[in-house]
C-alpha positions as semicolon CSV with decimal commas, in nm:
position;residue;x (nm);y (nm);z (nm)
1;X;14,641;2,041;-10,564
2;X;14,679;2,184;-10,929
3;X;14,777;1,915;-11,214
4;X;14,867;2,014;-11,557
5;X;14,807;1,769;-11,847
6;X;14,928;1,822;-12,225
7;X;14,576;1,690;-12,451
8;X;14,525;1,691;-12,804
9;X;14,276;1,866;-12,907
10;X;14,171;1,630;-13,184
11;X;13,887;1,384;-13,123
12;X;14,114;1,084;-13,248
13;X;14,307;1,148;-12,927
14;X;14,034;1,108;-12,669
15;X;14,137;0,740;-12,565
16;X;14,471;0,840;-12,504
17;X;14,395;1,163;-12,344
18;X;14,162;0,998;-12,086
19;X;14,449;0,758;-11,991
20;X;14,682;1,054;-11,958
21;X;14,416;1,226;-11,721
22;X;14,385;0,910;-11,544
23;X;14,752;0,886;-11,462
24;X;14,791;1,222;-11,351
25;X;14,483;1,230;-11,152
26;X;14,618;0,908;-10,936
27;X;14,881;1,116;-10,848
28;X;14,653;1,356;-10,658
29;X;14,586;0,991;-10,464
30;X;14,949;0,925;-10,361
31;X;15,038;0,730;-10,710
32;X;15,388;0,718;-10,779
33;X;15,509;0,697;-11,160
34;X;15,650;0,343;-11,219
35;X;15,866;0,404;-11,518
36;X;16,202;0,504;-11,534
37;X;16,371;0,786;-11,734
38;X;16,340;0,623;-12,083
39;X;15,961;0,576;-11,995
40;X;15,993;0,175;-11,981
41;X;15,757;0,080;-11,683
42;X;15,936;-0,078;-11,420
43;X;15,965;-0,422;-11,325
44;X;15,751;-0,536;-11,149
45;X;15,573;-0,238;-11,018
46;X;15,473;-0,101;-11,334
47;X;15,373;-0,390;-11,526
48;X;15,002;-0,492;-11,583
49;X;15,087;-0,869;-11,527
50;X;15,437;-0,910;-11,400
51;X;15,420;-1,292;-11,306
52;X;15,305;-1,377;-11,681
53;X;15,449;-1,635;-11,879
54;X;15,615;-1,553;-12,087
55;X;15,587;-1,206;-11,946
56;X;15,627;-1,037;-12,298
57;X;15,408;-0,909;-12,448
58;X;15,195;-0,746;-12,233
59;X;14,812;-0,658;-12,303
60;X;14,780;-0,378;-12,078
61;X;14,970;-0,088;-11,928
62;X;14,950;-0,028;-11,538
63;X;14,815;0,335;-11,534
64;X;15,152;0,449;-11,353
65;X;15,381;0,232;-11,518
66;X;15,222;0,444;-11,847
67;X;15,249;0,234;-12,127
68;X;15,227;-0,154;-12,242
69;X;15,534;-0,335;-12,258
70;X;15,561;-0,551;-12,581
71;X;15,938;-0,640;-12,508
72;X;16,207;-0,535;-12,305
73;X;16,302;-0,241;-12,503
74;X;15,933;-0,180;-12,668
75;X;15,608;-0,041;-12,584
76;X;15,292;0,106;-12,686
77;X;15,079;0,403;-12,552
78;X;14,751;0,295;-12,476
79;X;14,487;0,426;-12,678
80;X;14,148;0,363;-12,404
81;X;14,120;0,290;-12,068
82;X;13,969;-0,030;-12,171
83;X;14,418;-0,117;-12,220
84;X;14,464;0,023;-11,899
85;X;14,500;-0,133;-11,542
86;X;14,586;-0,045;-11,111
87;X;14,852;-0,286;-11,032
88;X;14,905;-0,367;-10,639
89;X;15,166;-0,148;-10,619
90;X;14,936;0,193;-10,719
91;X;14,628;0,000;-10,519
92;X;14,851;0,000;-10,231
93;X;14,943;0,393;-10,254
94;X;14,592;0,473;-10,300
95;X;14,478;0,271;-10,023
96;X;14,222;0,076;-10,239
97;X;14,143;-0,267;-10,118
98;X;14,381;-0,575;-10,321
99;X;14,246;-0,848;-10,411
100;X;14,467;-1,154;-10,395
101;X;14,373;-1,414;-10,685
């Protein structure tokens, strides 16, 4: 499999390159995106927390649903993979184990 990923060079951009990497990387796994063509992650499947209370705003972005949802219309690119989670939708295409809490 080849993947291409768009970096920035600069070293400000690291955070947010590694989550790129990360994303595209899952799809060599069988990850499907989980955001829809205005890149608002779906709900549920692409949120980080989608049974939160209220479920705005989120504090993370689920790696394939791209970016964290701070409203309905709003969100924010992740800038580490420290804001960055594998919902159990993407667990579930990857085959990784889920944990039920």
């Amino acid at each position: 499999m080849i993947g291409i990923i768009n970096a920035f060079a600069d070293k400000s951009y690291r955070g947010s390159n590694q989550v790129v990497i990360a994303h595209e990387m899952m799809h060599t796994l069988g990850a499907k995106d989980k955001y829809d063509a205005a890149n608002l992650p779906i709900y549920p499947q692409g949120f980080d927390a989608p049974h939160r209370q209220p479920l705005y705003p989120q504090t993370r972005a689920e790696i394939m649903g791209g970016r964290i949802p701070i409203s309905a219309l709003e969100v924010k690119m992740p800038q580490t993979l420290d804001e960055v989670s594998i919902g159990i939708y993407t667990a579930a295409e990857i085959n990784w184990p889920i944990e039920v809490q």
